[in-house]
Backbone as numpy.savetxt, mean C-alpha at the origin, in Angstrom:
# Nx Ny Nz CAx CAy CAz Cx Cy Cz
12.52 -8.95 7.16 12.08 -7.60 7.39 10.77 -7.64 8.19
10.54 -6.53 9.27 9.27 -6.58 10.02 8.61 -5.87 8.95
7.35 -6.06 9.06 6.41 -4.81 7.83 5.16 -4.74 9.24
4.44 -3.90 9.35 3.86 -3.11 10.05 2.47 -2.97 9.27
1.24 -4.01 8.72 0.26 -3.65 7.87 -0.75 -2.94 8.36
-1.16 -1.96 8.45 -2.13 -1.30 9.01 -3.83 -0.81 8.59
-4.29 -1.93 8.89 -5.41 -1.99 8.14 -5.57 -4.00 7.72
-6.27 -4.59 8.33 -6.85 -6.35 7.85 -7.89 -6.23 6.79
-8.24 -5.71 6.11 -9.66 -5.81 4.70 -8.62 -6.62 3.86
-9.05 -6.39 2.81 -8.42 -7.18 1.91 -6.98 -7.14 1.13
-7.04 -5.53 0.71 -5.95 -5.23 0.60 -5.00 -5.53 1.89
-5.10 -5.29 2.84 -3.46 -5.25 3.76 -3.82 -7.18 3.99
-4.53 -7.83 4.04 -4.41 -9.20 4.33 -3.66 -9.90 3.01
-4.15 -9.18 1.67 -3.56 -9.93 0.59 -2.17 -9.32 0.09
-1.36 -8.86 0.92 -0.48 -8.31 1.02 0.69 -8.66 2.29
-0.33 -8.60 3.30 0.70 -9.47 4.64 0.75 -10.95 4.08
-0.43 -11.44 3.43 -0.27 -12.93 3.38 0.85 -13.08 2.30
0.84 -12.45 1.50 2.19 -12.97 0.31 3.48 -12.40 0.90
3.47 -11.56 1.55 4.76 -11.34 2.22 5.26 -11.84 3.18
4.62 -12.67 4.52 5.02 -13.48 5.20 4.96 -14.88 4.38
4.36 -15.34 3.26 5.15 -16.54 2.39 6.58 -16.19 1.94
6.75 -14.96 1.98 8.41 -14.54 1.17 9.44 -14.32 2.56
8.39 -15.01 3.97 10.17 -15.04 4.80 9.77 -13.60 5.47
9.21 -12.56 5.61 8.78 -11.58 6.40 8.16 -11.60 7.19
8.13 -11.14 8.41 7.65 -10.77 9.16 6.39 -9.53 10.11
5.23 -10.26 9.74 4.16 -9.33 9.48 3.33 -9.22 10.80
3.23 -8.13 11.34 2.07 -7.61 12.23 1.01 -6.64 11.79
-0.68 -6.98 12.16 -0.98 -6.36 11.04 -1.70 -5.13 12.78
-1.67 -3.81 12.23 -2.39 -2.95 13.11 -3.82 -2.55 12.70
-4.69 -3.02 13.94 -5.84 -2.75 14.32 -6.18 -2.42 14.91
-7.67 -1.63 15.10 -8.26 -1.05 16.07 -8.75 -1.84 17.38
-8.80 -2.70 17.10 -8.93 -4.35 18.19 -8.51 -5.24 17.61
-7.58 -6.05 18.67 -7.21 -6.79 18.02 -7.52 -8.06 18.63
-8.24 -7.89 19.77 -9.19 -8.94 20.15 -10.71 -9.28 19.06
-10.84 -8.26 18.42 -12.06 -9.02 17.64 -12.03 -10.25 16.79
-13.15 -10.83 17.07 -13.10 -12.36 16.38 -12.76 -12.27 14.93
-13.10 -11.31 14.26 -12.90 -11.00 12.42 -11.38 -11.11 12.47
-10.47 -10.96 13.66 -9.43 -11.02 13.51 -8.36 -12.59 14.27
-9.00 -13.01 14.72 -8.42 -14.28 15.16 -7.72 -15.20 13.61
-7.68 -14.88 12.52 -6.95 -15.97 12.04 -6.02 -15.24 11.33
-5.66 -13.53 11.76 -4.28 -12.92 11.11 -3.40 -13.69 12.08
-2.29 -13.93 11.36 -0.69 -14.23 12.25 -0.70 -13.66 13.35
-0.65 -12.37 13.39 -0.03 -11.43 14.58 -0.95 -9.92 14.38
-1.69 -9.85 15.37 -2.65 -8.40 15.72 -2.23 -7.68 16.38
-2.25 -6.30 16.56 -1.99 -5.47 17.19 -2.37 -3.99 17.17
-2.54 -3.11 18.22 -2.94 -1.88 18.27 -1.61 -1.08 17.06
-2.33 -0.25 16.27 -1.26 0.30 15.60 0.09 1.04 16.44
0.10 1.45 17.64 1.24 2.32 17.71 1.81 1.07 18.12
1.44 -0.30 18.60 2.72 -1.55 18.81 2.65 -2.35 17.68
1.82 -2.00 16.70 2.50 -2.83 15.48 3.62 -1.95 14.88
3.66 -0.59 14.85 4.52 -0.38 14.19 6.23 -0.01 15.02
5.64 -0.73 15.84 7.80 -0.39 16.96 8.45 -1.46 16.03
9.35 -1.12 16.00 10.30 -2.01 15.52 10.31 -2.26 13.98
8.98 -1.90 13.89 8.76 -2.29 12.34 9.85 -1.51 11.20
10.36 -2.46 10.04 11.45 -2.14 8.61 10.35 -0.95 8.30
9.13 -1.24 7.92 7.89 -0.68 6.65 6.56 -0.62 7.52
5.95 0.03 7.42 4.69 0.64 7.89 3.89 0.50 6.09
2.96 -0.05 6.13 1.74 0.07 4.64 0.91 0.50 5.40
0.28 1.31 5.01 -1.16 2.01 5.17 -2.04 1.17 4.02
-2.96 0.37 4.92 -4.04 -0.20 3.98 -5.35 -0.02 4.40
-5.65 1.20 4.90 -7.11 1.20 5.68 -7.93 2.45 4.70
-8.98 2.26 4.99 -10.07 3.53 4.33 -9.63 5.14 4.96
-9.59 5.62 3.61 -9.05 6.88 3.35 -9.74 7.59 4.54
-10.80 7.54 5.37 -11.53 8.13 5.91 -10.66 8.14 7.35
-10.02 7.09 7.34 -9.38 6.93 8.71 -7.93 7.10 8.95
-7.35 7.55 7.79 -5.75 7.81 7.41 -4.96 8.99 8.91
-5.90 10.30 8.40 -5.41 11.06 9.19 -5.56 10.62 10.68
-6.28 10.29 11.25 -6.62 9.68 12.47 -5.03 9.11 13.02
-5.12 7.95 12.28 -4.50 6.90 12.55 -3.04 7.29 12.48
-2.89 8.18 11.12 -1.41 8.84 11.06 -0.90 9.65 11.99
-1.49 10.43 12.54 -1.47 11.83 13.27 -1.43 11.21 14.66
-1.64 9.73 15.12 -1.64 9.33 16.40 -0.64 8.73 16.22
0.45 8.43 15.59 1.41 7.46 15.89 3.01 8.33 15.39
4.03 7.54 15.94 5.36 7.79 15.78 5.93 7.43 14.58
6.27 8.03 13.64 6.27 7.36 12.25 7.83 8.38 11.80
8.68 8.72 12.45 9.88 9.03 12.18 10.56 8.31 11.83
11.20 9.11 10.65 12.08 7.88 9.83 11.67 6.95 9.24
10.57 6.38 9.19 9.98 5.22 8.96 9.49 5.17 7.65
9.60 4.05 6.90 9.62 4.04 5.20 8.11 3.53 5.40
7.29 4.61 5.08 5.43 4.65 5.15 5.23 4.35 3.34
4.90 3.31 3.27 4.25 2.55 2.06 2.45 3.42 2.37
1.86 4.05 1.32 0.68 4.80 0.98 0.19 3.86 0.07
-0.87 3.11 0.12 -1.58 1.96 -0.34 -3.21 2.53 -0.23
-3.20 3.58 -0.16 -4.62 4.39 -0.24 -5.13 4.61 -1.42
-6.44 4.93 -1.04 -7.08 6.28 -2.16 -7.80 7.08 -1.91
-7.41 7.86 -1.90 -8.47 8.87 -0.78 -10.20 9.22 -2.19
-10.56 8.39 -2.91 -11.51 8.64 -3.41 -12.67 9.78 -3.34
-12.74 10.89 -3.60 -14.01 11.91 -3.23 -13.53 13.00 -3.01
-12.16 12.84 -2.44 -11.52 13.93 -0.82 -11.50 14.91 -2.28
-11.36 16.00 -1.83 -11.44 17.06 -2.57 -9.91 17.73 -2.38
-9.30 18.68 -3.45 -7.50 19.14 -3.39 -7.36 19.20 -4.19
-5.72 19.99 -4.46 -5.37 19.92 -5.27 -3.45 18.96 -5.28
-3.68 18.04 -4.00 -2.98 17.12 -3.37 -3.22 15.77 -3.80
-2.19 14.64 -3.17 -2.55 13.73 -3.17 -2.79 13.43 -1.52
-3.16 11.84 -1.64 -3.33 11.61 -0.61 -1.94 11.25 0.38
-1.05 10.69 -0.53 -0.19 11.06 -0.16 0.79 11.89 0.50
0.83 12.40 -0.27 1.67 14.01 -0.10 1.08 14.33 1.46
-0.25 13.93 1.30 -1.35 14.87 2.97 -0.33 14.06 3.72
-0.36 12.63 3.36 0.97 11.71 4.64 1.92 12.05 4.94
2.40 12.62 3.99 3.46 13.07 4.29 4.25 14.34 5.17
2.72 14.82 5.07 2.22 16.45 6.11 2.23 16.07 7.12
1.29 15.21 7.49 1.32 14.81 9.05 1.66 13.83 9.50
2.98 13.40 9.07 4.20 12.48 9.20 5.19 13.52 8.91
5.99 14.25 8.79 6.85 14.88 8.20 8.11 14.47 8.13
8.77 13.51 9.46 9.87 12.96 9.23 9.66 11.52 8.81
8.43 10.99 7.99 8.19 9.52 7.77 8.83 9.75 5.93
9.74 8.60 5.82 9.88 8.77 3.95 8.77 8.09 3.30
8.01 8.71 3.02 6.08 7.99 2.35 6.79 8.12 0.86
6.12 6.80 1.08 6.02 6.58 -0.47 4.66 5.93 -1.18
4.22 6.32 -1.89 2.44 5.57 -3.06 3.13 4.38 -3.62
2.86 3.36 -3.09 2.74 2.54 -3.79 1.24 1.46 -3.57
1.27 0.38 -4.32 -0.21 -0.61 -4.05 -0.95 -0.12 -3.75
-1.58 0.76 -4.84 -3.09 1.40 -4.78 -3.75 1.61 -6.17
-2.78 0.96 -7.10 -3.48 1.06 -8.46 -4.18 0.04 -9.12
-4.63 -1.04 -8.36 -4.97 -2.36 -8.86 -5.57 -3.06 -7.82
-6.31 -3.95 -7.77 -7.43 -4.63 -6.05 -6.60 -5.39 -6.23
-7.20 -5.59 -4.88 -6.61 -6.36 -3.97 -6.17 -8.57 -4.61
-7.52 -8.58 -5.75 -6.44 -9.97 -6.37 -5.57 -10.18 -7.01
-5.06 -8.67 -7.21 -3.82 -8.82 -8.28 -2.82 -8.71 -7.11
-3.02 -8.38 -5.94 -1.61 -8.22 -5.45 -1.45 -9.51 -4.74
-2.75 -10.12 -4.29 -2.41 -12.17 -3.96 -2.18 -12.75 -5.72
-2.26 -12.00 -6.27 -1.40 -12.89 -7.82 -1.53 -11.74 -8.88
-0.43 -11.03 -9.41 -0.20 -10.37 -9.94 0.26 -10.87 -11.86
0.02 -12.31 -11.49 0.67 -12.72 -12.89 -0.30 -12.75 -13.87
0.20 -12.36 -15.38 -1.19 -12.75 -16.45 -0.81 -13.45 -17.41
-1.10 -14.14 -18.41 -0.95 -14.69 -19.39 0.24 -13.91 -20.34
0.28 -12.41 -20.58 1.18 -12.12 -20.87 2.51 -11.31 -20.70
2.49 -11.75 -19.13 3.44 -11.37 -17.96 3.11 -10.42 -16.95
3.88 -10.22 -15.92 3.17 -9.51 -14.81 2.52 -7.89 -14.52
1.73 -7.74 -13.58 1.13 -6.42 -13.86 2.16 -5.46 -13.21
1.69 -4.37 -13.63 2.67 -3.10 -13.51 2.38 -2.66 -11.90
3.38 -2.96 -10.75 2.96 -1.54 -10.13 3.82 -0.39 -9.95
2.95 0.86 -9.85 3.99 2.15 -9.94 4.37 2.19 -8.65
5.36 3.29 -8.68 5.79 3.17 -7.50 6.64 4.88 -7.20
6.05 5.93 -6.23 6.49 7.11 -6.26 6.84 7.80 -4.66
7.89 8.11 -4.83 8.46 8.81 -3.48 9.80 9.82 -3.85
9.93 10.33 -3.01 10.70 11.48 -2.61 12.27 11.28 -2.26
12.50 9.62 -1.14 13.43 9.48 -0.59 13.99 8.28 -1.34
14.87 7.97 -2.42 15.14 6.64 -3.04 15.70 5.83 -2.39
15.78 5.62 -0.66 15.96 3.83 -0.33 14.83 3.75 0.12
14.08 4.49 0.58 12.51 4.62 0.55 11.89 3.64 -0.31
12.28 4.35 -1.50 11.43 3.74 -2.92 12.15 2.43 -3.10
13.13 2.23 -3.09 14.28 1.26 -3.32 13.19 -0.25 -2.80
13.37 0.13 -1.17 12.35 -0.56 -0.53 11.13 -1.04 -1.05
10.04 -0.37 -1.49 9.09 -0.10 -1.70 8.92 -0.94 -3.48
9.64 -0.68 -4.01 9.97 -1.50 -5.33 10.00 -3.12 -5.29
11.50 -3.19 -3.78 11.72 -4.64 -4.24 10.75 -5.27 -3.45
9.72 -5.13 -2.42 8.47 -5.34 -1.85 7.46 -6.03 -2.94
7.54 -4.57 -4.07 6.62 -5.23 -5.09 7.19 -6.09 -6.29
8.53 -6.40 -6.63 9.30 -7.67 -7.63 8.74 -8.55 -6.14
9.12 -8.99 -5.26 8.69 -10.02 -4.22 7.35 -10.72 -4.61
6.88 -9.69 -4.54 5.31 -10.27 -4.94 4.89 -10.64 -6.63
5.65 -10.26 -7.50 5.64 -10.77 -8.99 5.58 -9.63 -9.35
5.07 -8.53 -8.92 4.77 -7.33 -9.80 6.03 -6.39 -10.87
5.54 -6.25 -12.10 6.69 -5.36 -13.07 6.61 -3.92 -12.37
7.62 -4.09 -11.27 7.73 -2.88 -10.66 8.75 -1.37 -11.14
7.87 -0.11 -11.33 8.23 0.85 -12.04 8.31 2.14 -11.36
9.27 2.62 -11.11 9.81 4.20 -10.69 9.07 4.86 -11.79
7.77 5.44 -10.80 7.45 6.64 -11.37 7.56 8.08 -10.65
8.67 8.13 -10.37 8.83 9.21 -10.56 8.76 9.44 -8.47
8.63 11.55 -8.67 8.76 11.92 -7.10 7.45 11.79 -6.29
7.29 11.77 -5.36 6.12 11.66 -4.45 4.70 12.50 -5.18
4.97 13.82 -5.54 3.95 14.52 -6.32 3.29 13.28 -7.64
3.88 12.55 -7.98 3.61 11.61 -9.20 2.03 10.83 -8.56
2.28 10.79 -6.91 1.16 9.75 -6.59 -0.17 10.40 -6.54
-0.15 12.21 -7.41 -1.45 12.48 -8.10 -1.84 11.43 -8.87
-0.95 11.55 -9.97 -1.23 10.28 -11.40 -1.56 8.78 -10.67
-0.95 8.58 -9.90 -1.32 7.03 -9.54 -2.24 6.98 -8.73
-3.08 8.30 -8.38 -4.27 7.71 -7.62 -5.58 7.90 -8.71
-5.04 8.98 -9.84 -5.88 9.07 -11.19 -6.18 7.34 -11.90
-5.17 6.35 -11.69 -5.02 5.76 -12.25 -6.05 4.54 -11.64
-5.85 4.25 -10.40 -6.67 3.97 -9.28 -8.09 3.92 -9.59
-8.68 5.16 -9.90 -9.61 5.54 -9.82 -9.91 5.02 -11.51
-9.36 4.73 -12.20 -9.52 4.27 -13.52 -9.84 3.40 -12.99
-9.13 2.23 -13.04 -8.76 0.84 -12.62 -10.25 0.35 -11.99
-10.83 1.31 -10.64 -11.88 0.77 -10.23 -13.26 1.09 -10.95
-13.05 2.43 -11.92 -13.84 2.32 -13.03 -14.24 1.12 -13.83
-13.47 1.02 -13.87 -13.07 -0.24 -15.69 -13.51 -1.79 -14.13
-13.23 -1.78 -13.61 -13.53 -3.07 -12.82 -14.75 -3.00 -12.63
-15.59 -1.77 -12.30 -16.60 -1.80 -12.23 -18.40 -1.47 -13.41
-17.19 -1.41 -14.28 -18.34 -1.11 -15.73 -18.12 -2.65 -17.07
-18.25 -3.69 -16.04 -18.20 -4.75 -16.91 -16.87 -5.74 -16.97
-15.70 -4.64 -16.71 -14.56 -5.88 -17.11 -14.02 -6.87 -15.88
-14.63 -6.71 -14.44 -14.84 -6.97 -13.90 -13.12 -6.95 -12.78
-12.96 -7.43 -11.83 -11.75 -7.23 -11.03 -10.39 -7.90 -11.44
-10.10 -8.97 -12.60 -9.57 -9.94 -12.81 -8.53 -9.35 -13.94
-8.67 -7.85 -13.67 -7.63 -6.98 -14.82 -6.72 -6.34 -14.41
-5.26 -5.91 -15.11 -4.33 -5.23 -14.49 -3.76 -4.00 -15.80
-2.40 -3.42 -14.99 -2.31 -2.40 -16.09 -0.78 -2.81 -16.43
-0.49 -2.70 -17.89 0.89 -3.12 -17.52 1.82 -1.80 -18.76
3.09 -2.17 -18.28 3.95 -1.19 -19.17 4.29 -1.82 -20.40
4.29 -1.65 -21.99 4.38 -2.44 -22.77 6.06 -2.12 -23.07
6.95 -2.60 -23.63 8.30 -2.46 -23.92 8.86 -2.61 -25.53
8.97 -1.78 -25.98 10.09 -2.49 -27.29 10.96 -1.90 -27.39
């Protein structure tokens, strides 16, 4: 599968990197892709030619630059993985959902935004893997978007329709709470079962 990462920080690098170990095919889109910070991704590119051809488009860049970046490119049809958080933005939306506004024929789906970026280069814990949610509208969309995250180890969970990726950016915003009041980044959230 081509995947289309949009955004090199940490999140979309620790995400292209475990997915081109699984046999994929990753271009990551940047604003230059001549800059030296970027000479040791696989494959760089201006976003509207990383994402031709591309299976999956992830949005992994700062919420600040979403609409920009969305609103300039061709994203029809295209299964848009939402890996954001729009932290601050004010609504009664997600950040999502906004993707989905100015994408309208893209099937967006929230997923990889509830946990940093070292759980998704290793998602495993001592007492099995972390949870990620996973919410959209269009189910081969999500379908997609699921087995992306079993690929990577994650106990991947249908939550529900695109409106759900309110809760999962609530959750987000936990997550970087609790990482940041002591328990430090090395934590995940998981679904318990009996």
């Amino acid at each position: 599968m081509r995947i289309a990462v949009l955004g090199a920080g940490r999140v979309g690098r620790a995400l292209g990197e475990r997915w081109a170990a699984g046999g994929h095919e990753i271009v990551y889109g940047v604003r230059d892709p001549g800059d030296p910070r970027h000479v040791e991704l696989r494959s760089a590119a201006e976003p509207v030619d990383a994402i031709r051809s591309a299976d999956v488009v992830v949005l992994a860049l700062p919420w600040t630059a979403v609409a920009d970046v969305v609103r300039g490119l061709e994203l029809a049809e295209a299964v848009v993985i939402d890996a954001t958080n729009p932290l601050g933005a004010s609504g009664d939306v997600s950040g999502a959902e906004r993707i989905a506004e100015w994408a309208p024929q893209a099937r967006v789906v929230k997923a990889f935004n509830t946990t940093g970026w070292e759980n998704m280069a290793d998602p495993a814990y001592p007492a099995g893997p972390s949870a990620m949610l996973v919410a959209g509208d269009d189910p081969s969309a999500k379908d997609v978007a699921l087995a992306l995250a079993v690929e990577l180890g994650f106990d991947a969970l249908d939550a529900g329709p695109l409106a759900a990726a309110r809760e999962l950016e609530a959750v987000a915003a936990l997550w970087i709470r609790l990482a940041g009041s002591g328990h430090g980044r090395q934590i995940a959230f998981s679904l318990l079962r009996r």
